[in-house]
N, C-alpha and C positions, 0 to 999 in steps of 0.2 A: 251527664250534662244537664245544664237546667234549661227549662223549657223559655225560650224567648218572654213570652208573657210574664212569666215571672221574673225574669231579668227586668223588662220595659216598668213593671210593677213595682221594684226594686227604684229602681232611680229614678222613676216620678216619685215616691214618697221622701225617697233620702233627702233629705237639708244638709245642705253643704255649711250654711252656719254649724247646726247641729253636730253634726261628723268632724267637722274641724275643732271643735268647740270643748270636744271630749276631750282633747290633747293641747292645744295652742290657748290662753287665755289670749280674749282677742276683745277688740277696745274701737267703741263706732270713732271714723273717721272721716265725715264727708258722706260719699256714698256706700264706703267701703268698711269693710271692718279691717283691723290690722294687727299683728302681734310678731313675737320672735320666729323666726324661720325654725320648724323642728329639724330639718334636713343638714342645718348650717350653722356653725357662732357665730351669735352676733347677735349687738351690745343694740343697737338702731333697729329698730323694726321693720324690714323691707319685705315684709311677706302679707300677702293682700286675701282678699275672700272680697267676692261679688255676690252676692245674695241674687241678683236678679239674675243671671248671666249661670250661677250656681255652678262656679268653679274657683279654684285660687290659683295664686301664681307668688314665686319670690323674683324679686327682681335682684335680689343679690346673688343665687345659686342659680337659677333659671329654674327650679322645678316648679309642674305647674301640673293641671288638671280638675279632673270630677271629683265626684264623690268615693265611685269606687278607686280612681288612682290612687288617691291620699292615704288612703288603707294599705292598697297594694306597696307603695311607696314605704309608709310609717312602718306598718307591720310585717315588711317583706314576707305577704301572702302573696296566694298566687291570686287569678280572675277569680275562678270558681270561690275560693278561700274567703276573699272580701266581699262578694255578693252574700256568700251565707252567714258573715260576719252582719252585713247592712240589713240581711231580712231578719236575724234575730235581735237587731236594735230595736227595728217598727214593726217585731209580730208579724211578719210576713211567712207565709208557709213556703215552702222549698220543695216544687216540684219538679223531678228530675227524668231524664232519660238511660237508660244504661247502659252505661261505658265497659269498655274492655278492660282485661282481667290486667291488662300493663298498664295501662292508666289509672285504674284504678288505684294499684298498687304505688305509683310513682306520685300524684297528689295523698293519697297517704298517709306516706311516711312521714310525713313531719307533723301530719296530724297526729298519728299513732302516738307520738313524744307526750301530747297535752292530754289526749285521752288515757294513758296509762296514769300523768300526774294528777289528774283529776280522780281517778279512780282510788290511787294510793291516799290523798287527802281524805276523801270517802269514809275510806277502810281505816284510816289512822283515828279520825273524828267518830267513828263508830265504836272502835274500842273505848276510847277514852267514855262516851257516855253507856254503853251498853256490856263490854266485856268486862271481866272481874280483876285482871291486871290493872285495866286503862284504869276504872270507878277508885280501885282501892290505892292506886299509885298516883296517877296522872291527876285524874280532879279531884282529889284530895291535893295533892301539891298545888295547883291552879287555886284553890279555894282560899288553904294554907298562906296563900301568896296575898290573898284580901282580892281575888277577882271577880267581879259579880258573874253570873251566867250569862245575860246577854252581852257581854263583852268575850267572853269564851267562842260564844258563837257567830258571835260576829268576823271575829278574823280566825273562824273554824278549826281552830287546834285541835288537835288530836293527841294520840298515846301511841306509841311504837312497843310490839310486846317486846319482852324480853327473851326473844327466843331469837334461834339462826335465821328458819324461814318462815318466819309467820306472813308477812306480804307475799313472798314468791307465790307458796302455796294456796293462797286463797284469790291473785290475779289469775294463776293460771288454771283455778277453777271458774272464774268465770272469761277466761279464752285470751286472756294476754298474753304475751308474746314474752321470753324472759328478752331475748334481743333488744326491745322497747326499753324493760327495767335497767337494763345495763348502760344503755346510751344516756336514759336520765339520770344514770348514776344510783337510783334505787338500790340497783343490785349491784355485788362488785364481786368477780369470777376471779380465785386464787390461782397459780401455779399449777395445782396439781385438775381445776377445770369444773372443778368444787362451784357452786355461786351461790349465796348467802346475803342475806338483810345487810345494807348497809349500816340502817340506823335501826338499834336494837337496845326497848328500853330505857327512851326518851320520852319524854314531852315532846310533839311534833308541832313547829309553826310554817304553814305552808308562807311559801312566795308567790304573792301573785304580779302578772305583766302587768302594763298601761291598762290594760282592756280587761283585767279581772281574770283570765287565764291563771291555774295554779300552773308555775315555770320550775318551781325548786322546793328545798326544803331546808329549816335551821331544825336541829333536834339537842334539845340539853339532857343531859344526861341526870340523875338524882342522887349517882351512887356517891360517893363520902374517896372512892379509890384514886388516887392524884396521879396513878398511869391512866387513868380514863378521860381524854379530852373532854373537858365543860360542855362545848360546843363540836359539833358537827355538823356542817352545811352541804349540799348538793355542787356538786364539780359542776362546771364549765359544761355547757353541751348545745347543740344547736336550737335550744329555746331560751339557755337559762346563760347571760352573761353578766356575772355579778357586778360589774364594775359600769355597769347599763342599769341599773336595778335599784331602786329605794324603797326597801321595807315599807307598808303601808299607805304608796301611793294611789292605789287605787282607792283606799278606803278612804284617801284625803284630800285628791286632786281638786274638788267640789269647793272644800274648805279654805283649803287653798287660796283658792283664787277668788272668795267671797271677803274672808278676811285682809288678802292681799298680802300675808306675811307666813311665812312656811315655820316652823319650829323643828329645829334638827337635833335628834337625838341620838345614843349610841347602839342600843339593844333592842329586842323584840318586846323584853319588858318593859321597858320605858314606852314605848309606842304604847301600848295597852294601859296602863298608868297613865300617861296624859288623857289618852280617849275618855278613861273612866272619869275623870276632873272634867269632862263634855267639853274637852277641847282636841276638837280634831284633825285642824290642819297641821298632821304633826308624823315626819317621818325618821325612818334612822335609816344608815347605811351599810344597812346587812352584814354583820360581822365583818366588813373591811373598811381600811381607809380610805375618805372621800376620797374619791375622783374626782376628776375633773367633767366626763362624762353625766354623772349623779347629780356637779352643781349646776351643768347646763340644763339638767332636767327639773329644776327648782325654777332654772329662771324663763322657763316657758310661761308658768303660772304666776311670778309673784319678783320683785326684784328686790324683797326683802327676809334677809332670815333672820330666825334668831336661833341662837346656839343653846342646847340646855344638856351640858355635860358635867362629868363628876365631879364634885367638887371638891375630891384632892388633890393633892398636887402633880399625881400623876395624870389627872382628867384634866386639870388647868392646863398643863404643859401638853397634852393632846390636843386638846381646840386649837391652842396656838399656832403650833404647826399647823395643819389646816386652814385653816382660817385665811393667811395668806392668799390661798387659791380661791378663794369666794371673791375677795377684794379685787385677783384679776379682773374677774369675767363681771367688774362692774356693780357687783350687788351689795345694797346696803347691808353690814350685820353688826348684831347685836350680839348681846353676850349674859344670861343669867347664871351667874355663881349661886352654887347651894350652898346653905352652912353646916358645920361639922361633919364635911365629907359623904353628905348625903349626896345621891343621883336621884333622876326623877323620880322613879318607882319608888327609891326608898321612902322620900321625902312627902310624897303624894299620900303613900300609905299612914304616915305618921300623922300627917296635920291634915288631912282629907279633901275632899276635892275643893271645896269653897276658898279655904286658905290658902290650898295648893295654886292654882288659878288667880287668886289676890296678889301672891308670893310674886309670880312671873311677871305677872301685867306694872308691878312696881318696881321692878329692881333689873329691867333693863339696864343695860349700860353699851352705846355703841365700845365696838371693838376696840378700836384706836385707843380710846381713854382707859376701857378696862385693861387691855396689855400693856399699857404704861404704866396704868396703879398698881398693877401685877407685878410686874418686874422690878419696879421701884423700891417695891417696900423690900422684894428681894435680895437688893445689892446696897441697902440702908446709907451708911454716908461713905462709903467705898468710893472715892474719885474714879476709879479706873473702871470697876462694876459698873459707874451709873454711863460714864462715857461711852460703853459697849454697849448699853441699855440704849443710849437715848439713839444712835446711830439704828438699831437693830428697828427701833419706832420708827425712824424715820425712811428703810429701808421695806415696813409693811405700808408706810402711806406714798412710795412712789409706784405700787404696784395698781395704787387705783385709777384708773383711768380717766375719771373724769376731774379735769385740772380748777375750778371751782370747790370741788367736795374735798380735793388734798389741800388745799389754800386754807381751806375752814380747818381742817382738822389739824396742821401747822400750826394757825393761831391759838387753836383751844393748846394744846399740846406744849407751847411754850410757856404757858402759864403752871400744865402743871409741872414741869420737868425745872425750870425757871430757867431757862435758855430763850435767848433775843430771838424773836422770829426772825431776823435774817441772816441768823446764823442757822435754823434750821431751813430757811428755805434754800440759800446756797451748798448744802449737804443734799437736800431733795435736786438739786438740779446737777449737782457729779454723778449722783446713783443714777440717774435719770440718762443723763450722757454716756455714764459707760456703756450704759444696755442699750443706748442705741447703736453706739459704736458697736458693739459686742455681736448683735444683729444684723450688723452691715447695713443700717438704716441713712447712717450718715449725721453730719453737724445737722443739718438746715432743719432736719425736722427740730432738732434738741434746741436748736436756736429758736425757732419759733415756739414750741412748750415756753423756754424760760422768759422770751417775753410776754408771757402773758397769752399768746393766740393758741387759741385750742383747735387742737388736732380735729381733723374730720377723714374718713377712710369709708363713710357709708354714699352711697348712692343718692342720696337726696341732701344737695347745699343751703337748705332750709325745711327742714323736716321733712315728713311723709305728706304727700297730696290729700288735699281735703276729697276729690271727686276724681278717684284713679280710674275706674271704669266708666266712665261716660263716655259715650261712641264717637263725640267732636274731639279727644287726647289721640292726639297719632301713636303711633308703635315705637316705642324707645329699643332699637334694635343696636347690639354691641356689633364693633368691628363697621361700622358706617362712615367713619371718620373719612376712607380711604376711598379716594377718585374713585379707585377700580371698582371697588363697590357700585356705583352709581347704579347701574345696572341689576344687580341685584335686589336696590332698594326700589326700585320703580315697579320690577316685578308684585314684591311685599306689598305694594301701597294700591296696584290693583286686587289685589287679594282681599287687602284690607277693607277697600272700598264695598265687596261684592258682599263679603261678611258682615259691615254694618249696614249696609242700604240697598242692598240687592232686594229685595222685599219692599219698599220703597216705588213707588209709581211715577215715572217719569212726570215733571212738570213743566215741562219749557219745549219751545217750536212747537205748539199747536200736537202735540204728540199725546194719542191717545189711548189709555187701557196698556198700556206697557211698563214691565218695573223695571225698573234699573237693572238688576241683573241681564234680565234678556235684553239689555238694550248695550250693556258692558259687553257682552260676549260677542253678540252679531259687530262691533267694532275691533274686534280681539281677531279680525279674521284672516285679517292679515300679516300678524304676529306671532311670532314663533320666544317661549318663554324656554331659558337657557335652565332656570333653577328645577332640579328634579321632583324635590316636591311642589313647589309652585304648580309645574305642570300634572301633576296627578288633582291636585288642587280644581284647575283649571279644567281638563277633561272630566273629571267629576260631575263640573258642575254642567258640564253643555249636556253631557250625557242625560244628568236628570232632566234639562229644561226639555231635551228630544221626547224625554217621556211623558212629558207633560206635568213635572212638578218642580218647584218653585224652592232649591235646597236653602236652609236657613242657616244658621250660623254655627247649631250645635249640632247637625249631623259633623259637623267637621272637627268641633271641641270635643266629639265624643266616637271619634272615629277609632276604628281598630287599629288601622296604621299607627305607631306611636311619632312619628315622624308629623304628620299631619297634623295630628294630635296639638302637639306643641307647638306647630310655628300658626294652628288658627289660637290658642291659647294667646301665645306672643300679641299678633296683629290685632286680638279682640280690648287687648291690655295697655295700658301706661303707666307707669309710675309718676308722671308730670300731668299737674293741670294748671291753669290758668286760676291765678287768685283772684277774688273781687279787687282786694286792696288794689290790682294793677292800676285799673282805672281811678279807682278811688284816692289814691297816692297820686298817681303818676300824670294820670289825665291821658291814657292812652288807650284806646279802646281797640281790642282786636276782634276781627269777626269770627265769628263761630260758623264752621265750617257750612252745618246744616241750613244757615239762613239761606246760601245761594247752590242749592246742589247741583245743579247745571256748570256753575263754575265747579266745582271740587270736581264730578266726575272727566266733565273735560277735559281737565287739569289733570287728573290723573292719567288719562289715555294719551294725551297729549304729551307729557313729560315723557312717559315710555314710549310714543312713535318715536320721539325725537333723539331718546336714547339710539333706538335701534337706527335709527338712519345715522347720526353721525357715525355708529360701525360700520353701516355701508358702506358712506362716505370714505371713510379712512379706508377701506376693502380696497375702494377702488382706485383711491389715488395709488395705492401700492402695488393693482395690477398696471396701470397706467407707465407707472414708473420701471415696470418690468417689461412692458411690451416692447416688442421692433417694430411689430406690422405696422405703420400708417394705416392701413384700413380699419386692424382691430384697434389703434388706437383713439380713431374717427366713435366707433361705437362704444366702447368703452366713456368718451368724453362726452357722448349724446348723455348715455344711461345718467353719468355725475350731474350735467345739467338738470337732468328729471330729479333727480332726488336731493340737490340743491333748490330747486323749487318747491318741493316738497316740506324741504327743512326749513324754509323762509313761511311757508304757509304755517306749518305749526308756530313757526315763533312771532308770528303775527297776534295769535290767539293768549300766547302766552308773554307778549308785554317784551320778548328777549329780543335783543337787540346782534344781526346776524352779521360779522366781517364778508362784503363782498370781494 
């Protein structure tokens, strides 16, 4: 276990900017910063980070939390896992207590997975520069290839001997487990119980996670033998999920998101080729075809790519296919054609980095237009070829979501195909109708697309909040809509109050040296709260005031309870705030909660007595209604009275107007 202090040490230095920041490209908004939810797709940004407060929250999925949640959450580590994740981000040292031999054992195993892959890279990267296989096969071939040295070691390649067990044999001298090699797929155990090098006699390019983690391995082979697969990659296993995974993003998330434009390419050597032309925001997708997965992880950082595949006609006709799937998920792409069948590496090598680099930054071409001029020139003056052609264009621009960017691309498109734009737009609007049909979405949406109104499905009907965490935004809580709720919410909204203002010093009736918390609670005493976390919430906090400390908001955003956890997250949060424009347009000025906090807190207690008496009330007309006694119905009809009186006094305070 790790010692408190070093935990406490751990998450005062962690920046929740920071930690988030390594994974979400995140963009100032107001007070807040905001970017794409990693947990969730989605095209609109609804996922927040509070710098001062030093938590996030999405308002579209609901996840929310610290520093170390977002780890635990992203990385599904465990506690222990992500603290020692955060203390090796800021050089923190890791002092620990010791745990039992089952615990130990059970955190782990899924470490042992990274520790063995890490070890194996080591060992593969040590041959290639030190052993007499790796020197006179491996970085001769790397060299052969025109790779400089600091790009070898940058995405630390290695050499696989050419023998059975040359890993097995030298992990399990220095105490690995072969169980480990098997599960990363390292090793693979025959039939007969045999277990042997997987990858033997390659070139090795490790995989590493988000977080720089080696998770896998590609291994190309050298030999000339055409029963000997080119490639070899690391199977499936509880770290390494390919279709999760894009070849040299760690090396290029940074880039990424400085440039603002990803460059997608198809092989391990293409990625190493662009780097070398000192351009680095530039991934491929690990010997498989894009995902969908892969393009949501492009569009954390950047919502623009560009494609740089071969340019044959077998690499032309691949992008194409793909391609499609980017357009879904909203992001802009581009498209560089090579000439005579060159791919990046090749083309890099040939004309060097300078040109190489000149070459791409020039001969963009958005998608739409390049797979129209692609396909055009393919089906030449063939009526029937171009007719299938131009349906096929117009079948990749209903895919893109946003109804301005397919309008534009419509107009360019009719020009060049020489078809009336409203012939192509009434095509865009049948494709557009079946798939909603097809969907079971219905006309109304399809009706509104094709007159012009653009769809909205995100949480916010005019953007994201300029100032989402300021403590005057109430709590945007789902499922509120509904009477019954009432109850529920009034609870939340004492919660809410105690978390931002409970620290806070009573200012009104002459009342002196008192915060609002202890002054919320000694009014709470008559109150019994229905919602179970609420009330753990609620005794929490009386309990610390009995000890004589004053709870704040983040013992509660950072409580162990995960339950807790989230609903002080929730109440600390909004996604809605008040624009200036209101006033400024409108001429309506609303008050900001804090100018009068005597109103808001009374209001707040006040709203909930009143809740819980009109329950009484309703109690008791229904015992009333059930009684025989005249006598019990005598006292019964006193109690109503009292608490009719009661409910009139509240609603005095609160401006409500009561049916006698």
């Amino acid at each position: 276990m790790i010692y408190q202090d070093t935990i406490n040490k751990i998450m005062d230095t962690s920046r929740i900017e920071e930690v988030v920041g390594d994974f979400v490209s995140l963009k100032k908004r107001g007070t807040s910063l905001i970017g794409n939810c990693p947990f969730h797709n989605e095209k609109t940004p609804s996922f927040h980070v509070s710098v001062t407060k030093g938590i996030y929250k999405c308002f579209g999925c609901g996840k929310g939390g610290d520093s170390v949640r977002f780890i635990m959450d992203h990385e599904k580590y465990s506690y222990p896992e992500a603290l020692k994740y955060l203390a090796q981000k800021y050089n923190i040292e890791i002092e620990e207590k010791e745990e039992s031999p089952e615990v130990v054992q059970a955190n782990n195993a899924r470490e042992s997975l990274y520790v063995v892959s890490l070890y194996a890279a080591n060992y593969f990267a040590n041959e290639l520069w030190t052993g007499e296989q790796g020197r006179a096969i491996g970085l001769s071939y790397f060299k052969e290839r025109g790779f400089r040295e600091d790009i070898i070691k940058k995405f630390e390649l290695g050499y696989s001997p050419d023998q059975w067990d040359a890993l097995i044999l030298s992990a399990a001298s220095a105490g690995h487990k072969e169980e480990y090699l098997e599960k990363t797929g390292l090793a693979i155990r025959n039939e007969k119980g045999k277990v042997y090098d997987r990858f033997r006699g390659r070139v090795m390019f490790p995989i590493h996670s988000f977080t720089g983690r080696v998770i896998g391995f590609g291994g190309r082979t050298l030999k000339t033998d055409k029963n000997v697969p080119k490639y070899v990659n690391s199977p499936e296993s509880d770290i390494y999920h390919k279709s999760n995974v894009l070849y040299g993003l760690f090396q290029a998330k940074k880039a990424i998101r400085d440039a603002d434009n990803c460059y997608l390419v198809e092989g391990y050597a293409d990625v190493l080729s662009v780097h070398q032309a000192n351009i680095e925001n530039v991934v491929a997708s690990s010997g498989t075809s894009l995902t969908i997965e892969q393009i949501r992880l492009i569009g954390r950082f950047t919502q623009n790519v560009t494609i740089l595949y071969d340019g044959d006609a077998a690499g032309i006709k691949a992008s194409l296919r793909g391609l499609d799937m980017i357009l879904e998920e909203g992001l802009n792409v581009k498209v560089v054609n090579f000439p005579d069948g060159h791919d990046p590496d090749s083309y890099m090598h040939k004309v060097g980095a300078g040109a190489f680099k000149a070459y791409i930054e020039n001969n963009r071409k958005d998608f739409i237009l390049y797979k129209a001029d692609t396909l055009l020139k393919e089906a030449g003056t063939d009526p029937i070829k171009r007719a299938g052609i131009i349906r096929d264009i117009v079948e990749s621009i209903a895919k893109i979501p946003d109804d301005i960017k397919a309008s534009v691309f419509i107009r360019e498109c009719s020009h060049l195909l020489q078809v009336e734009e409203r012939m192509l737009m009434t095509e865009l609007n049948k494709i557009r109708s079946a798939k909603f049909k097809k969907s079971g979405q219905g006309g109304q949406q399809y009706q509104q697309r094709s007159s012009g109104q653009q769809q909205s499905h995100t949480p916010y009907p005019e953007g994201p909040p300029d100032n989402l965490f300021d403590d005057d935004a109430g709590p945007d809580l789902p499922g509120m809509d509904n009477p019954a709720d009432d109850d529920l919410l009034q609870e939340h909204e004492i919660v809410r109050l105690l978390l931002a203002f409970g620290h806070e010093l009573v200012s009104w009736d002459n009342i002196d040296n008192m915060y609002i918390g202890s002054f919320i609670m000694q009014n709470l005493a008559d109150v019994t709260f229905e919602d179970e976390i609420c009330q753990l919430i609620i005794q929490n906090y009386k309990e610390e005031i009995e000890n004589g400390h004053l709870p704040i908001a983040n013992q509660f955003i950072k409580n162990e309870n995960r339950k807790i956890a989230d609903l002080a997250i929730t109440l600390s949060t909004s996604p809605y705030s008040l624009s200036e424009n209101w006033y400024n347009k409108h001429q309506i000025y609303v008050r900001d909660e804090t100018v009068n906090l005597k109103a808001t807190i009374l209001g707040g207690l006040y709203h909930l007595k009143k809740k819980k008496v009109e329950r009484l009330l309703l109690g008791l007309l229904q015992e009333i209604k059930m009684e025989t006694d005249p006598v019990n119905q005598d006292i019964l009809m006193g109690k109503y009275a009292f608490m009719k009186n009661v409910e009139r006094e509240i609603s005095k305070f609160l401006g409500s107007v009561v049916i006698k």
